[in-house]
N, C-alpha and C positions, 0 to 999 in steps of 0.2 A: 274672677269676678272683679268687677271696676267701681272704684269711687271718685267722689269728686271732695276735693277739701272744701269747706263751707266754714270759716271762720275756727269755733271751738269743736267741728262734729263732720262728721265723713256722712256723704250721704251716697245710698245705694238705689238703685232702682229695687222697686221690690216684688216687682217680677222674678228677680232675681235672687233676691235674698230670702225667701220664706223661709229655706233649711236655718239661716242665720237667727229670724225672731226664733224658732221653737228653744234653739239650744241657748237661749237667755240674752242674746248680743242685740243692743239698739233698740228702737222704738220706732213703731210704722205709724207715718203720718203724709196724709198729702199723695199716696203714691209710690214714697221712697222709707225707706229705713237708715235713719240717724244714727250712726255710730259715734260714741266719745272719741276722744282722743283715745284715750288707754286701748278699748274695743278694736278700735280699726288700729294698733300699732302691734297689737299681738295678734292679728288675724294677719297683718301682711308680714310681720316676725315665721307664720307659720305657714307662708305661701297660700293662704284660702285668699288674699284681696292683693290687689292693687292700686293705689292712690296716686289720684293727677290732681295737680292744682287748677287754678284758673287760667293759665295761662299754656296745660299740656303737657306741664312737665311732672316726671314719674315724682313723687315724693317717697322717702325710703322711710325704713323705721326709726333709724339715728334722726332724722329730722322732726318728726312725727313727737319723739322723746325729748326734744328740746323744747317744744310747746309747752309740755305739763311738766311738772313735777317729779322728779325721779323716784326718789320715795313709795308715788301712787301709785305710780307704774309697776316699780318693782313688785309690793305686795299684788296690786291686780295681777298681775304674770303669776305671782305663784299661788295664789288662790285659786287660776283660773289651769295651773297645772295638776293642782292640788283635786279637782274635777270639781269643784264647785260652781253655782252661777253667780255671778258678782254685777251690782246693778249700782246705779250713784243712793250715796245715803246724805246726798246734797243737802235733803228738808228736816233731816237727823241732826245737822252740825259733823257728821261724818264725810268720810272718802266714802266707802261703800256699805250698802248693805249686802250679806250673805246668805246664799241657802244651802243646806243641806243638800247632796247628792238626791236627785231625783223629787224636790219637791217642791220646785221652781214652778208656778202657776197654779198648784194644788195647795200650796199653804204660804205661809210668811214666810219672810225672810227669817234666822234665826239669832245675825249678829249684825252688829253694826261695830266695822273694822275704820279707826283713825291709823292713816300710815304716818311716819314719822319716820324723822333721821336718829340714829344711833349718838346718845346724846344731848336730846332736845332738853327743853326745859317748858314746863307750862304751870298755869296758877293754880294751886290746890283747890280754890272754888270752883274755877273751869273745869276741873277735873271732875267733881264732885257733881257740877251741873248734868256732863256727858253721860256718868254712873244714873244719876235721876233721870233725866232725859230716857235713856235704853230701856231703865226697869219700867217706866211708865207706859212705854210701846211694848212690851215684852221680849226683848232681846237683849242677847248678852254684848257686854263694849270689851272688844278686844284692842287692843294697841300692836297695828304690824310695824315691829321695830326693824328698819333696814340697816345693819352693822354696814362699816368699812370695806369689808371684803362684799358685800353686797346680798348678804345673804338675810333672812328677811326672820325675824322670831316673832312669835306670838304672844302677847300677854294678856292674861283674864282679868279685867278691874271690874270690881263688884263691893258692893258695900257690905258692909258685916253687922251685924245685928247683933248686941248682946244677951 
């Protein structure tokens, strides 16, 4: 399968990609199915796409990963190995939102995942915002921590109640 780079999103003919929307990847509009960055960099990581620029040339995944964020990437990859569906949790203040195995268009998302580098630092009210924020949508805020060695941990932040 073939895409075209289009600034921040891979777009596919969607002729072509219908298997791509069921299993949770891009958004059909127009015609075509828009792929993120992250989306289209682990589909062509996994040999399902191909990506050409504007100008015909093949674009690989190394290039594709210097656009975004490594971080997002990382955790998207392993969430997305993890058999999850992973969608933008953009309107969250989030990287992504998550679903549970198998209930991707039948129900919510169930988390809303900030990636982050191993070591960050951020403001306890922001934090605190993120915690209120997720509980008011009803999902949990996880923090995907990407270590040094590149491997990517999970953390539950949730408020506590005495």
């Amino acid at each position: 399968m073939k895409g075209y780079l289009a600034g921040e999103h891979v777009a596919v003919d969607a002729s072509k990609a219908g298997k791509l929307v069921e299993r949770g990847f891009g958004m059909q509009h127009s015609g075509r199915v828009w792929l993120s960055l992250p989306e289209a960099c682990y589909l062509v990581e996994k040999g399902t796409l191909r990506v050409v620029d504007e100008e015909g040339r093949e674009v690989e995944a190394a290039e594709l990963m210097e656009r975004m964020r490594l971080p997002e990437y990382m955790v998207y990859r392993d969430l997305r190995e993890r058999g999850y569906v992973v969608r933008s949790g953009f309107k969250y203040g989030a990287s992504f939102r998550v679903y549970e195995r198998g209930t991707y268009r039948r129900d919510h998302s169930k988390y809303l995942v900030k990636a982050v580098d191993e070591g960050f630092r951020v403001d306890i009210c922001e934090l605190a915002g993120a915690v209120r924020l997720a509980h008011g949508v009803r999902k949990k805020l996880l923090l995907g921590v990407v270590d040094s060695d590149g491997s990517v941990n999970y953390y539950l932040v949730e408020r506590l109640t005495p």
